[in-house]
VEXDREN-2710 file (C-alpha; in Angstrom, 1 decimal):
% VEXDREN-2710
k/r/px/py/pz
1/UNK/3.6/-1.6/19.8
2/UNK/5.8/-2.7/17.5
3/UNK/3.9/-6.6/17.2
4/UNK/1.0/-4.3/17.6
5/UNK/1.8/-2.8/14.0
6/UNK/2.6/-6.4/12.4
7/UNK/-0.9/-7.4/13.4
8/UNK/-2.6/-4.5/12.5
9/UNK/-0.5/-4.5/8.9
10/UNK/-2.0/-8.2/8.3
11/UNK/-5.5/-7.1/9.5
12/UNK/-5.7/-4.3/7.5
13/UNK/-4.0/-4.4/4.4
14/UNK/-6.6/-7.3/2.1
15/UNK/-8.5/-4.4/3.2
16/UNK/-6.6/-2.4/0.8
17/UNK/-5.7/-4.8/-1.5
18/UNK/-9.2/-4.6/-3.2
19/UNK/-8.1/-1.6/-4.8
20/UNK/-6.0/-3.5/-7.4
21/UNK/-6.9/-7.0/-6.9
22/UNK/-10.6/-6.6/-7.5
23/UNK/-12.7/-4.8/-11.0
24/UNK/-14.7/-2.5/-9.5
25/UNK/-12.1/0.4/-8.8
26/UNK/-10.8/-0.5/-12.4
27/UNK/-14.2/-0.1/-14.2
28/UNK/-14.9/3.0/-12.1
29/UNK/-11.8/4.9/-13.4
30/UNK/-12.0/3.1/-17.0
31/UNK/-15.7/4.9/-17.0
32/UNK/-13.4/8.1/-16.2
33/UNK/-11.5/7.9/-19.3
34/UNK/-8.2/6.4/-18.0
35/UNK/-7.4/4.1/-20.8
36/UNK/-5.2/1.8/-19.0
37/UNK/-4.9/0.1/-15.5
38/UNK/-2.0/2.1/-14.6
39/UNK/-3.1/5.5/-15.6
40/UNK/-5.9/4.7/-12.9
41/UNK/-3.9/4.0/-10.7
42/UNK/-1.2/6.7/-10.9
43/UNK/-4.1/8.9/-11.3
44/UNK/-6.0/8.1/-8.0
45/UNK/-3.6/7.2/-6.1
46/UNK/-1.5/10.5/-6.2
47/UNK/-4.2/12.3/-6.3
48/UNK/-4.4/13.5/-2.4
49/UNK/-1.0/15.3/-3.8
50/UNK/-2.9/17.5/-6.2
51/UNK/-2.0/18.0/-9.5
52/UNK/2.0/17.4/-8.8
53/UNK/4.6/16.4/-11.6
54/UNK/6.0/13.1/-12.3
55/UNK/8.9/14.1/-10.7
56/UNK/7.2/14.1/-7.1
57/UNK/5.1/11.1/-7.6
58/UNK/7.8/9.1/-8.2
59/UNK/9.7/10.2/-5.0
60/UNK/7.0/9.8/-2.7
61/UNK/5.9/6.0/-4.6
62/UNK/9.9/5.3/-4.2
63/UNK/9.9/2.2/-5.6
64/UNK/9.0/2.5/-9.9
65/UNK/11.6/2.3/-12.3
66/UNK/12.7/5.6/-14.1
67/UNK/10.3/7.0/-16.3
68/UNK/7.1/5.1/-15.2
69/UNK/5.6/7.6/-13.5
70/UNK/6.3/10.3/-16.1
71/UNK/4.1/7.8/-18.5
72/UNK/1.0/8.4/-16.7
73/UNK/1.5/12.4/-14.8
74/UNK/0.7/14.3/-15.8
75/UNK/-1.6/13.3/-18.7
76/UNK/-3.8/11.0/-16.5
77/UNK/-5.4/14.4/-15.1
78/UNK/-6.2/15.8/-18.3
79/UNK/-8.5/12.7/-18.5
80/UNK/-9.9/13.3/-15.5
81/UNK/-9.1/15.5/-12.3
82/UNK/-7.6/14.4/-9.6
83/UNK/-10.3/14.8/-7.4
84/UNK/-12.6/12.7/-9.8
85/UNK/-9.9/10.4/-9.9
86/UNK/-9.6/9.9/-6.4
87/UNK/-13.8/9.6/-5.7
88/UNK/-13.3/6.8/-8.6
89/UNK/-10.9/4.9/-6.6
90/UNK/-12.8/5.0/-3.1
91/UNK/-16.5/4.0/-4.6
92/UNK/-14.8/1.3/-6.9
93/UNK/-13.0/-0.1/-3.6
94/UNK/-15.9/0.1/-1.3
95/UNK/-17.6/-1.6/-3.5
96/UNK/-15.6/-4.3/-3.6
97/UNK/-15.3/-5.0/0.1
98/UNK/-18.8/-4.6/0.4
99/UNK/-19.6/-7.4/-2.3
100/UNK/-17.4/-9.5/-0.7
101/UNK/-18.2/-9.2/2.4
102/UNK/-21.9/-9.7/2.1
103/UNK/-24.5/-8.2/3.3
104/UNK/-24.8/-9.7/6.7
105/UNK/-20.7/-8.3/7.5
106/UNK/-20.5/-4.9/5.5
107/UNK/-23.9/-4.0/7.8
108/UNK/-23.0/-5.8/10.7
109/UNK/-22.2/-3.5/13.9
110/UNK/-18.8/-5.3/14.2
111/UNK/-17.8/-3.5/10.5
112/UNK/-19.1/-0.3/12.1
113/UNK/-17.0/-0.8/14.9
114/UNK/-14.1/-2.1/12.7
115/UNK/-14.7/1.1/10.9
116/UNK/-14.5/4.1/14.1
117/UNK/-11.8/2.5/15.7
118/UNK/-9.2/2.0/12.4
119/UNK/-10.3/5.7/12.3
120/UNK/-9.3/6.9/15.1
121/UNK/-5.9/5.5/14.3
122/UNK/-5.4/6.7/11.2
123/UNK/-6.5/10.3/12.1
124/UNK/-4.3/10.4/15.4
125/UNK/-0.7/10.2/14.0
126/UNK/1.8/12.7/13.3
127/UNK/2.5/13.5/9.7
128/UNK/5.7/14.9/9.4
129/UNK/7.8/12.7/7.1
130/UNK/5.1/11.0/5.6
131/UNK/4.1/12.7/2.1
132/UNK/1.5/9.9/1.3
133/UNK/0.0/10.0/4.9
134/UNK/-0.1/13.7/5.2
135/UNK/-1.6/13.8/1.5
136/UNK/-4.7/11.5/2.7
137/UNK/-5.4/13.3/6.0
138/UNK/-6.2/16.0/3.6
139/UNK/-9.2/13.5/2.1
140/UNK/-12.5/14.3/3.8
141/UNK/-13.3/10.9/5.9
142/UNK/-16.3/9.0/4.6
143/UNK/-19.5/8.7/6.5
144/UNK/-20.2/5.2/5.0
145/UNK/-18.9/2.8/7.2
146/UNK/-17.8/0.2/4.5
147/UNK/-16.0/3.1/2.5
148/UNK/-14.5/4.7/5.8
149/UNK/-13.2/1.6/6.5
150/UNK/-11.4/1.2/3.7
151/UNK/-10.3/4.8/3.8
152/UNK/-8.6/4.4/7.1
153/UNK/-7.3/1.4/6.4
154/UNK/-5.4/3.1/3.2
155/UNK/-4.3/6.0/5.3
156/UNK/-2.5/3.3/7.4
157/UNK/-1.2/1.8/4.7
158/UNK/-0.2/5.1/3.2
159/UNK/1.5/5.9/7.2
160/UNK/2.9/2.4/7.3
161/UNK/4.3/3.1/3.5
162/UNK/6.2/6.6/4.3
163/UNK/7.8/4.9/6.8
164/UNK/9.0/1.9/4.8
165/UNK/10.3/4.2/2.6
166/UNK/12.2/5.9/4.7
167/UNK/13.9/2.8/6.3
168/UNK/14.7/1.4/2.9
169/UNK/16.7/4.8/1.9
170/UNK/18.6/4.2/5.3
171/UNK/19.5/1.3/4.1
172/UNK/20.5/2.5/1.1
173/UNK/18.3/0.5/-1.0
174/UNK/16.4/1.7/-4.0
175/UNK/13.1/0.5/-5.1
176/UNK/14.3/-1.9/-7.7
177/UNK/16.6/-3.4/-5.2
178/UNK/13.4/-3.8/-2.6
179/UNK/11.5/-5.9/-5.1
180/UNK/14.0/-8.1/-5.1
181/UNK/14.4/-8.5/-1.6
182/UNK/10.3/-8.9/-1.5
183/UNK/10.7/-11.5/-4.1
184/UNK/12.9/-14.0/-2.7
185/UNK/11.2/-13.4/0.5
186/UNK/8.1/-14.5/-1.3
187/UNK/9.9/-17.4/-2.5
188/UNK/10.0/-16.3/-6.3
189/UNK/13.4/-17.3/-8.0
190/UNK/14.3/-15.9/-10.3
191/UNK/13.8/-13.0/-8.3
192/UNK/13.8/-10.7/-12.1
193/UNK/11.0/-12.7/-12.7
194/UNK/9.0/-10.7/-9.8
195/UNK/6.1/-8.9/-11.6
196/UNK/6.6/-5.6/-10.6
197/UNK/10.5/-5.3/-12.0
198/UNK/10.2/-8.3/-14.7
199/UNK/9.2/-5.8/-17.2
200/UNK/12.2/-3.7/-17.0
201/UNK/15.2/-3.3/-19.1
202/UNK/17.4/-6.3/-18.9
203/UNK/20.4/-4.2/-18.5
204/UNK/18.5/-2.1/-15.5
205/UNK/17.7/-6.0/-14.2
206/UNK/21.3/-6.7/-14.0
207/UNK/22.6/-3.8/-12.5
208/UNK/20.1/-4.5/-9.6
209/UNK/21.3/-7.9/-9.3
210/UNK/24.9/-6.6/-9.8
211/UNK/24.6/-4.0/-6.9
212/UNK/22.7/-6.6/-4.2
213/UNK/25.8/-9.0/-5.4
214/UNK/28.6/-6.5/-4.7
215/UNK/27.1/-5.7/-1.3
216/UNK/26.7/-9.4/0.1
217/UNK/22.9/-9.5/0.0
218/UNK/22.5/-12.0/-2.9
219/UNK/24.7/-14.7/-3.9
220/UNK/26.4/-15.9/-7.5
221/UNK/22.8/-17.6/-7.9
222/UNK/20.8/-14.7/-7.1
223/UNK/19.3/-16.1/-3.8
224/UNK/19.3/-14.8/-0.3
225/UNK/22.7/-14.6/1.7
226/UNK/22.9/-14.8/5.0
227/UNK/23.4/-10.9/5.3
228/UNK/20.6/-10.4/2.6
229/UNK/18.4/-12.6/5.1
230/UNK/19.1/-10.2/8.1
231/UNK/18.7/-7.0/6.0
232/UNK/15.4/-7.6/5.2
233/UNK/14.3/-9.0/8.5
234/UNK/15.9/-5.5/9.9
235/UNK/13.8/-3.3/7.4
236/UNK/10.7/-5.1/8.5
237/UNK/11.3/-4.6/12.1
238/UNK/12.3/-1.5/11.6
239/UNK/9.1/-0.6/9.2
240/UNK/6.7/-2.0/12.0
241/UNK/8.8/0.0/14.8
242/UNK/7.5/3.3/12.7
243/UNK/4.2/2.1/11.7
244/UNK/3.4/1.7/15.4
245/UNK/2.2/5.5/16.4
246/UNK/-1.3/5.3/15.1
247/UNK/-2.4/2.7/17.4
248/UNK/-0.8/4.6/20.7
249/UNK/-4.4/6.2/20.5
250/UNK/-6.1/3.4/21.2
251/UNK/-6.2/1.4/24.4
252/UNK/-5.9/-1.9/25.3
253/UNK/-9.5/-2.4/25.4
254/UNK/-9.7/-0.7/22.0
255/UNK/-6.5/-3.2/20.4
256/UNK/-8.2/-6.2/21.4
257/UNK/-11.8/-4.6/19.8
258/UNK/-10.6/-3.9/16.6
259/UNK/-8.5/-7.1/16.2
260/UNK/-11.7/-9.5/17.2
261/UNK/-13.6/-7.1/14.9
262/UNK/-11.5/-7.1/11.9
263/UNK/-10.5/-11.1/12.7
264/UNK/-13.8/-12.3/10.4
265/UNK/-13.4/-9.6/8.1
266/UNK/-10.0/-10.2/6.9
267/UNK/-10.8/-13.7/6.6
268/UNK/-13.7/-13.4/4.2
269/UNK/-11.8/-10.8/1.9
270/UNK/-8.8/-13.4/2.1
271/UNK/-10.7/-16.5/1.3
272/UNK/-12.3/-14.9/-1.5
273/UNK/-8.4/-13.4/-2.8
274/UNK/-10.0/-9.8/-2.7
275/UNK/-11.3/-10.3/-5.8
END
């Protein structure tokens, strides 16, 4: 199940990716009030949490720098609830997927299909553990098809998320750290140049660099050792290992379904950068 997972993750998640990649989710929480693109996104993203502090969010995202959190929860909400927040966010993504799809794929029976199946996964795993997961099975399921795909597919990502937290803290590595890790692995070098740590203090920058150093993971130069090379290989096996449970629900029959079903989908939203 474990290759089951990997496939599933590369099936599913340009699904998700419309969230932040394309405008529509944007300009529906701007038309909320939320003055920039991150106090959307804190906003709607905890949301299935309720109304939480910063404190919270920032454990269960794992992998912001100190303080971000705290500069968008919980004053996001007092723009707008969390439960406006979170409708915001799933109308502005499932409109995305279906502009980008087309018409002939967002009403095809395939994306129906696509749609009940990913559904049945996402509704069929345990949620102990998983804060995220457990805080979308709480999120009424959409009877759209286009939106209920995308729903599932989040929830999976959400699932597959918890999980990769949890392997990175048994690795003992923080979130700053993981970017880095994700950035060479990406083939980014500089890996403080990654967007999603660039913009943090230098001194915070080198003491990341510092720590990966001390441990053997990075070299003098800042790129991969050999050890670093493994440890990251072993967090993504070991991520895929627990994102495998939602698909136990579905047979065989059902795998090879959704994966033939999803194939054209995927492509479309790729080809087009889900944007």
């Amino acid at each position: 199940m474990t290759s089951t997972a990997r496939r599933m993750f590369e099936l599913l998640e340009p699904i998700c990716l419309v969230t932040f990649l394309a405008d529509e989710c944007n300009v529906e929480l701007a038309a909320l009030g939320h003055r920039t693109y991150w106090d959307g996104y804190f906003a709607s993203r905890a949301a299935p949490l309720g109304r939480v502090p910063a404190e919270v969010v920032h454990a269960a995202f794992y992998n912001f720098g100190d303080g971000e959190a705290a500069r968008h929860i919980p004053s996001a909400w007092e723009t707008a609830t969390p439960e406006a927040s979170l409708a915001a966010r799933e109308r502005g993504s499932a409109a995305s997927v279906r502009r980008i799809l087309g018409a002939e794929l967002a009403c095809s029976p395939g994306l129906v299909r696509a749609a009940d199946l990913t559904t049945k996964a996402a509704t069929s795993a345990p949620t102990h553990g998983r804060v995220m997961y457990a805080g979308m099975r709480t999120v009424p399921v959409p009877s759209d098809p286009v939106a209920r795909l995308w729903h599932s597919a989040t929830m999976l990502r959400e699932h597959r998320g918890d999980g990769h937290n949890a392997v990175l803290l048994a690795e003992g590595v923080d979130g700053g750290e993981a970017h880095v890790l994700s950035a060479l692995e990406f083939g980014i070098h500089p890996p403080e140049s990654f967007g999603r740590i660039h913009h943090l203090p230098q001194r915070r920058l080198r003491e990341i660099m510092s720590g990966l150093r001390e441990r053997g993971l990075v070299d003098a130069d800042g790129r991969f050792t050999d050890e670093g090379r493994a440890t990251k290989q072993r967090i993504e096996d070991r991520t895929d290992a627990l994102a495998a449970a939602p698909y136990a629900a579905l047979s065989p029959t059902e795998l090879a379904e959704l994966t033939s079903t999803l194939e054209p989908l995927t492509a479309t939203l790729v080809a087009a950068g889900s944007r």
